[in-house]
N, C-alpha and C positions, 0 to 999 in steps of 0.2 A: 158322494158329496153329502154332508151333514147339511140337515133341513135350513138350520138358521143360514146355511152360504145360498138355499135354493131360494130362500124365499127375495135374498138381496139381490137376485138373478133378475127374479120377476118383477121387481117394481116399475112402474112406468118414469119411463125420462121425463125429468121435471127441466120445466125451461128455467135459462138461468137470468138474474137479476142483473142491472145493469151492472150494478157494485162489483157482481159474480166477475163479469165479463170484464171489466176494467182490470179487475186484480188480475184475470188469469193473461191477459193481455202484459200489463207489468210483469207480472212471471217469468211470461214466455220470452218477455224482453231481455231479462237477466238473462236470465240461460243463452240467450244468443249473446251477450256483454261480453260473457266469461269465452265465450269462443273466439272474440275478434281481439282480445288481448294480447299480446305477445309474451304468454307463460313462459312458453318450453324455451323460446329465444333467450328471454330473460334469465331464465335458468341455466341456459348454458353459459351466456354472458357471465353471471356470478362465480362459475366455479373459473372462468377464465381470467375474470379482472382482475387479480390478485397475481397470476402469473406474469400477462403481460406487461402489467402495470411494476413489477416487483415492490407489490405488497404499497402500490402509492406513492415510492419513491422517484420512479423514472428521472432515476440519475444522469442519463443517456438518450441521448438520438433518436437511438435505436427504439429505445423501451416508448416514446410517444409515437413512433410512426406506427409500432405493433398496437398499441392501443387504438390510435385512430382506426388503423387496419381494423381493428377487434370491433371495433364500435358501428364503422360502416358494413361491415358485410353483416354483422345482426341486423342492423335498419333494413340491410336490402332482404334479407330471410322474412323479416318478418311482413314484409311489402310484397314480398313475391308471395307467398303463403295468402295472401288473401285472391289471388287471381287461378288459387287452384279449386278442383271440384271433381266429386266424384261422380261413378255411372256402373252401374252391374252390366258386366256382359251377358252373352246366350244362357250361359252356365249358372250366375247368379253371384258370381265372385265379381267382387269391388274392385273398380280397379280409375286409379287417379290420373289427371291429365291436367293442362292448363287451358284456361277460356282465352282463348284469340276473337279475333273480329270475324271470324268466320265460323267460332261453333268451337267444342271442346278437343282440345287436343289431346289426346291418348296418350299417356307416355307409354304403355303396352302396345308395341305397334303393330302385333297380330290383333288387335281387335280396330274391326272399322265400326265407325256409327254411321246411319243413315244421314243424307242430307237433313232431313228433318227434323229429327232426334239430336242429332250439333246443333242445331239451329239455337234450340232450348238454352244450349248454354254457353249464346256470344256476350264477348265480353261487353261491361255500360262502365257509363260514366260514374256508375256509383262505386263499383271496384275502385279506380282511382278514390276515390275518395275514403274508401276504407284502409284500400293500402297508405295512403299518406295518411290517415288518423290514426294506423296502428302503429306505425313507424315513430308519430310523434310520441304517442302513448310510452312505446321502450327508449327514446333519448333522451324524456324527460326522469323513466325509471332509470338509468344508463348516468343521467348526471348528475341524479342522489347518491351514488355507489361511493363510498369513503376513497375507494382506491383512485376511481377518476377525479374524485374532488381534489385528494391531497396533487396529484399528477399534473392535471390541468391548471388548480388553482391552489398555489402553495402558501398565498399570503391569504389570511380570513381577510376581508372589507366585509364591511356592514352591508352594503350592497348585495354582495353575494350573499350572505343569509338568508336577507331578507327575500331573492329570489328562488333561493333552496326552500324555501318554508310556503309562498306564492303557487310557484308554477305547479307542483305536483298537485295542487289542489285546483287552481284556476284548466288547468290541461284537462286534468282526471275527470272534471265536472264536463264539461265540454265535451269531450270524447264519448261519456257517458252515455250524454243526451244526446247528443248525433247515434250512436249504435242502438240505444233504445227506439230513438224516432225509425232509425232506417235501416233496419237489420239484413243483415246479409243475408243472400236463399242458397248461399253455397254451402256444400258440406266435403269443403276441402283437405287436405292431411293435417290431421291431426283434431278435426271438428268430428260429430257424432254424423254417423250415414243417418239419412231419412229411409223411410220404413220399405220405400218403392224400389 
């Protein structure tokens, strides 16, 4: 190791400023933001709404029940997804389950966790609340999407602009500060594992 990395080794830990700690506090906040969003939902939503929707048209019956279809089982993905959470078994391999009111459910059902160790991770009231803040988060992303706009709502009103232009900002703030105030401690499918 070259001198100048040895010498960065040895400096003494300086305490940090309140400012320090405030910022890395909001940091740390984003980064859990970006976890409780419904990306990957959204993402599959997009390459779907176009199919089920035929391209915005929904000439048919059929093409709104599939979209509603399409719409609702994203909200429930993206709501179930927050009640999940991982746990390293014996071996040290990750391995995912759902939080119940009794402690983590394993979906690997050769791995048992101790009564105790479940314990850590029964399900709270704040899950609910995450799941229906992310839920709202993709139905308000969900009913900016051109294809459900033209589908659902075929004639422009002034009304509906004005709510297409509103909600994604009035929601997105809201959501924001609710996730930044009360971050989730789960590190469910598709969030980062913690270090333990």
């Amino acid at each position: 190791m070259p001198e100048s990395q040895d010498h960065l080794l040895s400096l003494p830990k300086q305490q940090k400023t309140r400012t320090q700690k405030a910022l890395r506090k909001s940091l740390k906040g984003t980064a859990a933001l970006s976890n409780l969003l419904p990306t990957g939902t959204t993402f599959v939503f997009s390459l779907l709404s176009p199919v089920f929707t035929n391209k915005g048209q929904c000439t048919s019956t059929l093409t709104h029940i599939l979209t509603i279809c399409l719409l609702a089982v994203s909200a429930i993905a993206c709501s179930l997804l927050c009640f999940t959470d991982s746990v390293r078994d014996e071996k040290g391999k990750v391995r995912y389950g759902f939080a119940t009111s009794k402690g983590l459910w394993v979906i690997a059902a050769s791995v048992k966790l101790s009564h105790a160790n479940a314990e850590k991770y029964k399900l709270k009231g704040i899950d609910f609340l995450h799941a229906f803040m992310s839920a709202l988060v993709f139905a308000v992303v969900a009913f900016c999407d051109q294809n459900v706009i033209k589908c659902f709502f075929p004639v422009e009103s002034e009304l509906a602009k004005w709510l297409l232009e509103v909600m994604p900002l009035a929601v997105g703030g809201v959501c924001s500060v609710f996730f930044w105030l009360y971050p989730s401690t789960r590190h469910g499918i598709g969030f980062p594992l913690s270090r333990e």
